[in-house]
N, C-alpha and C positions, 0 to 999 in steps of 0.2 A: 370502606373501612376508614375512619378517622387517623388522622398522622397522629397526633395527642393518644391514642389508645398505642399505637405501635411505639413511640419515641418514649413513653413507660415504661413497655416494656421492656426497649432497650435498657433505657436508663437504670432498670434496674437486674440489667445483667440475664433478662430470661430469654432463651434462645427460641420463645416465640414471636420473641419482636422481631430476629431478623429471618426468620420463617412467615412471617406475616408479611415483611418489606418486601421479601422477591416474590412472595406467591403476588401481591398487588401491583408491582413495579417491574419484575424481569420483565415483559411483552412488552411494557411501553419501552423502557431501555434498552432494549434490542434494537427497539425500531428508531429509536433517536439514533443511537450510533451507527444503524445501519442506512440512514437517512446522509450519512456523510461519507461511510466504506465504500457503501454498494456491495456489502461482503457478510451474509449474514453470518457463517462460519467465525470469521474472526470479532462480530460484535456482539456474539455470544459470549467468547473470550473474555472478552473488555467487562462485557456486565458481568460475567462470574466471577472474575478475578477483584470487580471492583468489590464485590459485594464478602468476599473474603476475609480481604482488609480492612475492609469499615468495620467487621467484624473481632476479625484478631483484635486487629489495632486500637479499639476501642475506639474508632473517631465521629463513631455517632456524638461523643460529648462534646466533640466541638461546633454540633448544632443546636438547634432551640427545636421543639414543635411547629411552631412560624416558615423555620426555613427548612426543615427538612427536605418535602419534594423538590422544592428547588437545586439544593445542597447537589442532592442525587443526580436530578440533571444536568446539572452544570460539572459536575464530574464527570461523568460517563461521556461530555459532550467532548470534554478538554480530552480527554484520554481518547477519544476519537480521531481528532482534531493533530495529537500528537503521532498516531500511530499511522496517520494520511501523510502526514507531512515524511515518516522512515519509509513509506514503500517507494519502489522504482516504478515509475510509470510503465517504460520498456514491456521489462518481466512481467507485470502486471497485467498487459494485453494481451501475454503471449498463453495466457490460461486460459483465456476466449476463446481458441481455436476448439470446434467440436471435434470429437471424438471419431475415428475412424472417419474422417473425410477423405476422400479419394485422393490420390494422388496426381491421379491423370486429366482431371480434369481441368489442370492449371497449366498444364507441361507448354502448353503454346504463348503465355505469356510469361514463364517463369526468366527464361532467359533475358527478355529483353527488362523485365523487372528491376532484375540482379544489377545489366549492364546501366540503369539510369540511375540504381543506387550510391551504385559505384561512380559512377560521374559525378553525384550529387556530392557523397564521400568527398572525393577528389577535390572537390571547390572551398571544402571547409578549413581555417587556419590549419598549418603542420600541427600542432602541438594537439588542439581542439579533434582532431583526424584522428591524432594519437589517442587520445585519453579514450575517444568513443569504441576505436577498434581493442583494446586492449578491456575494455569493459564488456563491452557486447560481441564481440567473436572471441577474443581469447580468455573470457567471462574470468578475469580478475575481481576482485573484490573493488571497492571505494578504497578502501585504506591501500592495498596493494598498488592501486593503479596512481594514487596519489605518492608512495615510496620510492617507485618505479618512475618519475617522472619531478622527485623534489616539491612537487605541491601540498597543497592544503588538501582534505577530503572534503570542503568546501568548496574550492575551486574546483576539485573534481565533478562534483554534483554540478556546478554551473555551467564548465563548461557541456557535461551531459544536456542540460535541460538547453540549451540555448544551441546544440546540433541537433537535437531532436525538435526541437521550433521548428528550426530552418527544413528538416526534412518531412516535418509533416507538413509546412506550408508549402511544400513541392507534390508531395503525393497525395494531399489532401483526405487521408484516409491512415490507418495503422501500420504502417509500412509493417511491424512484426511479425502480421501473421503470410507475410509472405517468403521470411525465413524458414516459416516452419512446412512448406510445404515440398522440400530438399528432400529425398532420402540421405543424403550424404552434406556432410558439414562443408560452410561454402569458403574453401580452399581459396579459392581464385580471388577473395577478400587479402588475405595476405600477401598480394601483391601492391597491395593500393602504399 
């Protein structure tokens, strides 16, 4: 299908042009956006949502024929791009874990796990120690843990990403998903 046949029809308001734009463009813009999530679920989102508003909005008219397919991808990519940069890395690994994996088959490392995390913990600045434990065990918000402590929700996020360096350049692997292999919330962090 030609862009010039579809950007007509937009342009003149008949709701086969943006019927014609997602049947030809949803797959690929899934897969752009999904090309940067790793999340097809949410860059289905992103193209539906985008394609709404171009919609409502009227902002096909702020393209030409020329640049339409581009227009498209380079939106879908920016709205990718933005929605990579709000998620927590953290949280986001800890969805990795499959489903119904045994519990016992970790039981013989889990303790000693715990006790080098917690070492690991221990070595990081006070404050830095703070911010992480109050986000990741006592699962505060960014804004919370930032009120809680007189910071920025920037600095909050920094110092996250810069204790979380430091412990995956220790454990060399997702430390996360070895929180989740507890039946019981890990208590013995509240001592740290």
């Amino acid at each position: 299908m030609d862009d010039n046949i579809i950007y007509k029809l937009l342009e003149a308001n008949d709701p086969q042009g943006i019927e014609l734009l997602f049947k030809y463009y949803y797959r690929p813009l899934v897969l752009r956006a999904d090309s940067i999530l790793n999340d097809i679920p949410a860059s289905e989102d992103i193209v539906q949502n985008f394609f709404i508003t171009f919609w409502k909005e009227q902002i096909y008219r702020r393209t030409t024929p020329g640049n339409l397919r581009a227009y498209i991808f380079m939106s879908i990519r920016n709205q990718a791009l933005k929605q990579q940069v709000k998620r927590d890395p953290l949280r986001e690994a800890s969805r990795e874990i499959p489903e119904g994996l045994p519990d016992n088959g970790f039981d013989w490392c889990r303790e000693e796990i715990i006790q080098k995390l917690e070492q690991e913990i221990e070595k990081l600045p006070p404050r830095m120690k703070e911010v992480l434990i109050s986000v990741y065990i006592d699962n505060l918000s960014y804004k919370e843990a930032a009120d809680k402590f007189s910071i920025s929700i920037s600095t909050v996020k920094t110092m996250l990403v810069n204790a979380l360096k430091h412990l995956r350049a220790t454990f060399k692997q997702k430390i996360i998903l070895f929180f989740h292999f507890s039946n019981q919330p890990f208590s013995s962090f509240r001592g740290l």
